[in-house]
KOLBA-176817 format. One record per residue (C-alpha): residue number from 1; residue in one letter; x, y, z. Coordinates in Angstrom, 2 decimals. Example, Ala and Ser with C-alpha at 12.3 -4.5 7.8 and 13.67 -1.06 7.14 Angstrom:
- 1_A_12.30_-4.50_7.80
- 2_S_13.67_-1.06_7.14
END
This chain:
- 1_X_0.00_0.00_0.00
- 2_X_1.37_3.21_-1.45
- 3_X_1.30_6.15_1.22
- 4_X_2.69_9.62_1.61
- 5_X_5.42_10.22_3.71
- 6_X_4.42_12.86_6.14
- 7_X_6.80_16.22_6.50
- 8_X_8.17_15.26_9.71
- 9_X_9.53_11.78_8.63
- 10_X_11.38_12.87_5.62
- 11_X_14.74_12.07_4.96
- 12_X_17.72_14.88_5.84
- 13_X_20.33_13.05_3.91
- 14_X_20.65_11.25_0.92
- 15_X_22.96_8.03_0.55
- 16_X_25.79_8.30_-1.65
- 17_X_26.67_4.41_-3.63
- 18_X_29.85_6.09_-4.13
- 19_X_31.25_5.14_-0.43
- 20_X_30.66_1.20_-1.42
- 21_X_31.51_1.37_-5.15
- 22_X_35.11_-1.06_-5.20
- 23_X_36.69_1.70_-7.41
- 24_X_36.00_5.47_-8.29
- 25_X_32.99_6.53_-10.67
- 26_X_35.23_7.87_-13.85
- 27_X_35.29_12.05_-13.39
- 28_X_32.57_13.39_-16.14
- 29_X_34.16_14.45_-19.31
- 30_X_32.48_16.91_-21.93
- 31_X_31.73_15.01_-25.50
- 32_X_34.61_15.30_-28.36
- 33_X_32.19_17.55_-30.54
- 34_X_29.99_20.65_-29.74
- 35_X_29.99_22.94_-26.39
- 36_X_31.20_21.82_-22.79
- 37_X_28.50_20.59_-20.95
- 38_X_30.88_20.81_-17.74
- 39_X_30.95_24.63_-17.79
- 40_X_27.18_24.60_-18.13
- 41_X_26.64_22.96_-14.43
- 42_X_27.38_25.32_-12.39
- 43_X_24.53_27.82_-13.92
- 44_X_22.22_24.81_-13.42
- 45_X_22.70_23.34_-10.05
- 46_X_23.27_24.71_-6.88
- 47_X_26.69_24.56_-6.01
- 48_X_26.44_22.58_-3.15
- 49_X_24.63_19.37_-5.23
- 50_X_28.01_19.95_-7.33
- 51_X_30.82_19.38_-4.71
- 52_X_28.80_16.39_-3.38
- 53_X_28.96_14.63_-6.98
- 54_X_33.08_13.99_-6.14
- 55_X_32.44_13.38_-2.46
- 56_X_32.37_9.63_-1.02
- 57_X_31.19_9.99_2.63
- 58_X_27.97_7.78_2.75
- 59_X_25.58_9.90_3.85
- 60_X_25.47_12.95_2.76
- 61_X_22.97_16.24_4.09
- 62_X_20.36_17.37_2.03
- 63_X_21.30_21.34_1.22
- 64_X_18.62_23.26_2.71
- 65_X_17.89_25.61_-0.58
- 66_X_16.99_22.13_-1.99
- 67_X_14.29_21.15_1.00
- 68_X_13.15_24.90_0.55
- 69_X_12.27_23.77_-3.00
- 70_X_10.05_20.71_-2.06
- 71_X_8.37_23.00_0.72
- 72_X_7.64_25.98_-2.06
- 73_X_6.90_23.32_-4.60
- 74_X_3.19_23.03_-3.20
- 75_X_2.94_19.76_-3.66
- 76_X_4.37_16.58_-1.75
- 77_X_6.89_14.43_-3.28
- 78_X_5.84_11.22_-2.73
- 79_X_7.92_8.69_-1.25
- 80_X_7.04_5.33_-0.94
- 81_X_8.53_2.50_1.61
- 82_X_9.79_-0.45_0.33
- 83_X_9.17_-2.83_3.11
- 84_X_8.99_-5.81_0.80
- 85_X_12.94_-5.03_-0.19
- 86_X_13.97_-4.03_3.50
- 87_X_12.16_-7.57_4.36
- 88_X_13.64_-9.39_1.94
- 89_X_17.45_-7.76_2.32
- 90_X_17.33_-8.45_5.82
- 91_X_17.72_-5.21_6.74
- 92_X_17.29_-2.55_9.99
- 93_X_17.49_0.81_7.80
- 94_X_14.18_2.29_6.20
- 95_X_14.22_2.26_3.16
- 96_X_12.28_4.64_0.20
- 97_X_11.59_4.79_-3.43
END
């Protein structure tokens, strides 16, 4: 059964695979033809989503500008347990799709 999370149980951090990857994820690299797409970021995401794309601490907080955006969004994001994969992993932690 599908249900929305309510405000006060939603999540502060988001985990990173990055911390149990057995190597590095290859830097991103701008295509041989046509503009960089790597200058472009910057003017697109908030900085602080950008230094936590070369970061491998596990968890990693949720920058407040981006949980002011859900709030002003006027609408709830909807985020739905997965009990059936926590059950079946064997696992304590909570887990959300």
């Amino acid at each position: 059964m599908a249900t929305t999370l309510p405000p006060d149980e939603m999540p502060t951090h988001w985990y990173n695979i990055q911390a149990d990857l057995p190597e590095p994820v290859p830097p991103p690299k701008d295509p041989d033809d046509g503009p960089s797409r790597l200058k472009a970021l910057p003017e697109m995401l908030i900085s602080e989503c950008l230094r936590q794309e070369s970061t491998t601490e596990r968890w990693v907080t949720i920058p407040e500008e981006i949980l002011e955006l859900y709030a002003q969004a006027g609408r709830p994001r909807p985020l739905i347990r997965a009990r059936r994969l926590e059950k079946g992993l064997g696992t304590p932690a909570k887990m959300y799709y």
